[in-house]
C-alpha positions as CSV (number, residue, x, y, z in Angstrom):
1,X,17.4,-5.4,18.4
2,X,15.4,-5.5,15.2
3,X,16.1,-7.9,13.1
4,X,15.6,-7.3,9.3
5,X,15.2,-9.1,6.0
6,X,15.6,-6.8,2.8
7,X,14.1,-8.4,-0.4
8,X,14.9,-5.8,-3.6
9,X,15.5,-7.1,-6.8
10,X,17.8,-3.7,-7.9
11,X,21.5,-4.5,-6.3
12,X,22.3,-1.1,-5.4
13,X,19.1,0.0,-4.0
14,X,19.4,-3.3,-1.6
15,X,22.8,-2.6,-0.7
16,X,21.9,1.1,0.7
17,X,18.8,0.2,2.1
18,X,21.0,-2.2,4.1
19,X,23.9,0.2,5.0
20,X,20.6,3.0,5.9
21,X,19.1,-0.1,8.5
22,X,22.3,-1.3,10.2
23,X,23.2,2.7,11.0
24,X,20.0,2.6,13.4
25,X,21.5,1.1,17.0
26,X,17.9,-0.9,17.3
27,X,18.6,-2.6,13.6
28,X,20.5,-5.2,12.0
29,X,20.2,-6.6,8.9
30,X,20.1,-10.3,8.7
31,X,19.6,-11.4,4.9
32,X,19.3,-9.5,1.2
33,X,17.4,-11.0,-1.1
34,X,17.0,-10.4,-4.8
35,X,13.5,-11.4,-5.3
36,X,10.5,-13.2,-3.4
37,X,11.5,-16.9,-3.3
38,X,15.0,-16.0,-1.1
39,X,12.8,-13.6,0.5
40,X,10.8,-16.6,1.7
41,X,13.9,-18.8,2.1
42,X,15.6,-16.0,4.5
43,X,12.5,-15.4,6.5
44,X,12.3,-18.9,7.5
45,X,15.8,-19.3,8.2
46,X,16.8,-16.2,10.2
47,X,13.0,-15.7,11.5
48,X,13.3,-11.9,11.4
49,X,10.9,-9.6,13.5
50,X,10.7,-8.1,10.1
51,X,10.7,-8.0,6.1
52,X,10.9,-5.3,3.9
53,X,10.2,-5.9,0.0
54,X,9.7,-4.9,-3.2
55,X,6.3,-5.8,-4.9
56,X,8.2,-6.3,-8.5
57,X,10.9,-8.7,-8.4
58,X,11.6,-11.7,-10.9
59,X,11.2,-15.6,-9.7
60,X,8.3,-14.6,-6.8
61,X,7.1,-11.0,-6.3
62,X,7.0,-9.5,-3.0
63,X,3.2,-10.1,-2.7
64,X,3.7,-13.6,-3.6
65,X,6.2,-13.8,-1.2
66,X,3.8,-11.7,1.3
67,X,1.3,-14.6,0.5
68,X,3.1,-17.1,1.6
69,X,5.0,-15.8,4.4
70,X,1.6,-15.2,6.6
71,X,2.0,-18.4,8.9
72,X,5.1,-17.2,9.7
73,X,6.1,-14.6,12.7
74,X,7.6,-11.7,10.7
75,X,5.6,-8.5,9.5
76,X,5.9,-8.1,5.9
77,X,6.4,-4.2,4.8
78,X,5.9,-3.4,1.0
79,X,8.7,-1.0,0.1
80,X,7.8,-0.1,-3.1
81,X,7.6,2.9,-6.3
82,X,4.1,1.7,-7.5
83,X,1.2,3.7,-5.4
84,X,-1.5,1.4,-7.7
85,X,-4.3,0.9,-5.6
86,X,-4.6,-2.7,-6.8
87,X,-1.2,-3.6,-5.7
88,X,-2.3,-1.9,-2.1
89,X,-5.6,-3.6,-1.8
90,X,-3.3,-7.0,-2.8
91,X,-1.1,-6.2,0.4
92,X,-3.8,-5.4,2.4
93,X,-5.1,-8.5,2.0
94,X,-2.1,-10.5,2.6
95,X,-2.1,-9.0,6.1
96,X,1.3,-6.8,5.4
97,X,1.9,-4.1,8.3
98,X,3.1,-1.5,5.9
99,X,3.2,-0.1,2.4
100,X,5.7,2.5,2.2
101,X,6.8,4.2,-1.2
102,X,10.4,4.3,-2.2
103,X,10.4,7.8,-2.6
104,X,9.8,8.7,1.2
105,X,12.7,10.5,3.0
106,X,15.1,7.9,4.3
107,X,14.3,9.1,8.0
108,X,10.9,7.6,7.8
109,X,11.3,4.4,6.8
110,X,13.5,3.6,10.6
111,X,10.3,5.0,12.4
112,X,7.8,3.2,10.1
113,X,9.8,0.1,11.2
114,X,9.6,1.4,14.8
115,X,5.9,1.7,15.0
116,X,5.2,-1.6,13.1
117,X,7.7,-3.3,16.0
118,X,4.7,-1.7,18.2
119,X,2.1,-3.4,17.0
120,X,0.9,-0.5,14.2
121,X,0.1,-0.5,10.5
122,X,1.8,2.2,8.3
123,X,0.3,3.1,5.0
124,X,1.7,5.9,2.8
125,X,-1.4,8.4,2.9
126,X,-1.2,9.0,-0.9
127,X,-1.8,5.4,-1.1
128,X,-5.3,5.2,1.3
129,X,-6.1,8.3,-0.8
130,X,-6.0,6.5,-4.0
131,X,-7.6,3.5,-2.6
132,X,-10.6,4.7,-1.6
133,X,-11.5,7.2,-4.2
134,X,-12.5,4.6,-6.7
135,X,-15.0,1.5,-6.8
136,X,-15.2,-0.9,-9.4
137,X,-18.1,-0.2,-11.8
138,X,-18.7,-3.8,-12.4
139,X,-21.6,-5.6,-11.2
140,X,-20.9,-9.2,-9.7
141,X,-21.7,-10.7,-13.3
142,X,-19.5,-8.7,-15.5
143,X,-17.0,-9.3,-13.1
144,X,-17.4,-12.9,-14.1
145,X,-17.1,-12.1,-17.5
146,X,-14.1,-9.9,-17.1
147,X,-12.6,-12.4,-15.6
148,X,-12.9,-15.3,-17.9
149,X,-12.1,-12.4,-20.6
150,X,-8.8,-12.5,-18.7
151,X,-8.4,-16.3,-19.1
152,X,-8.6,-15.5,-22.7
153,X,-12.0,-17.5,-23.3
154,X,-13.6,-16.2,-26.4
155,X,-17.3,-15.1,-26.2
156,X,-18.8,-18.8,-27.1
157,X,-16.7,-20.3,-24.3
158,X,-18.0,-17.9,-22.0
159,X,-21.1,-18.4,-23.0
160,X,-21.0,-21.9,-22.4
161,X,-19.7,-21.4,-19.4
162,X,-22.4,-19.0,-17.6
163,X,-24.9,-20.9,-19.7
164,X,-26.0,-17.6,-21.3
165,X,-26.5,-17.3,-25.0
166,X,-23.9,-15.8,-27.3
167,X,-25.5,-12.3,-27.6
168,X,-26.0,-11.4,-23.6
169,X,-22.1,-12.2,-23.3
170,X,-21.3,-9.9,-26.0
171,X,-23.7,-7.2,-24.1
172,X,-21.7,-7.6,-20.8
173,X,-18.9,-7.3,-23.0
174,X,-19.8,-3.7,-24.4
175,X,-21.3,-3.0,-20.8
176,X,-17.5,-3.9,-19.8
177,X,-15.9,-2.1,-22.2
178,X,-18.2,1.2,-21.6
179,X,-17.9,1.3,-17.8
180,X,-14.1,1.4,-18.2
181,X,-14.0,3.6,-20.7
182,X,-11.5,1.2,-22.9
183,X,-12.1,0.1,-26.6
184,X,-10.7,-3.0,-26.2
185,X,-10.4,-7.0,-24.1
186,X,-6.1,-6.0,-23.8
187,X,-7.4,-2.7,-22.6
188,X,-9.9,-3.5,-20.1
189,X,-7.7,-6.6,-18.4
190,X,-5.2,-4.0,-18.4
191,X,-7.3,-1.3,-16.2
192,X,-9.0,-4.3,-14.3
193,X,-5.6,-5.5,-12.9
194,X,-4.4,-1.9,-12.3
195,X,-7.1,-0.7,-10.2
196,X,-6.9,-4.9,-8.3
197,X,-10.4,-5.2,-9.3
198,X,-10.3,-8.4,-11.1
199,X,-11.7,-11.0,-9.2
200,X,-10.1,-14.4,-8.9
């Protein structure tokens, strides 16, 4: 048997997605959860062969939750309406086993579950599709300036910071602004986080 925790902040959507698992005969549900931190709670409690979450849920979201729950012996699977490939190269990187988008027919999600259980990774293909058609634009230094722009440093603090003077910093800036074809600091954090591409 397949034991299953479902993490989804949206109480109606949980409650089908559990009544769809507990049909299958390999499948039982053993804990809801409405966001990431009872997701982590659950997993460590019931130690389920698997977890299927949302990414956006209030207190912890499901890559949070993903983050943390690597020690542990469950695969995470991302069940989710956002194909952003900065929220699938997040996942990737916390070592989930799936990203599946909520609008799949309901039939797939039971055999994506299946082949995970078998030792597989299961990506919606629109996501590795979106993934790998774009690079980040940014050299390794106006990443750094992107991503104290993010921290809300003003131009002199970044200065300071990468000991540069006050006029390079407000080159990178316009470099920045160019490459990502936004006219603004709220506009380029904006794109940066979208696309995952602002380095931490």
């Amino acid at each position: 048997m397949i034991r299953i925790v479902i993490a989804e902040d949206q109480g109606m959507l949980l409650g089908a997605l559990g009544s769809l698992l507990d049909l299958e005969d390999d499948m039982e549900v053993v804990g809801k959860a409405r966001n990431g931190e009872e997701a982590i709670d659950l997993v460590k409690r019931h130690q389920p062969d698997i977890c299927l979450m949302d990414i956006e849920m209030p207190v912890k979201s499901g890559l949070e939750a993903a983050e943390e729950l690597v020690e542990e012996d469950c695969k995470i699977i991302i069940l989710t309406t956002f194909a952003r490939p900065g929220y699938f190269e997040k996942a990737r990187q916390a070592g989930v086993y799936g990203y599946l988008l909520k609008d799949s027919p309901s039939e797939e999600l039971a055999s994506s579950i299946r082949k995970i259980m078998n030792g597989r990774r299961v990506y919606d293909p629109e996501l590795i599709d979106i993934a790998y058609e774009e690079v980040n634009p940014l050299t390794e230094r106006e990443n750094q300036v992107a991503a104290l722009i993010a921290e809300g440093k003003s131009t002199k603090e970044i200065a300071k910071e990468l000991y540069l003077t006050h006029g390079t910093v407000r080159n990178y800036i316009s470099i920045i602004f160019d490459k990502l074809e936004v006219s603004n600091r709220i506009e380029a954090i904006s794109k940066l986080k979208e696309k995952g591409w602002l380095s931490t």
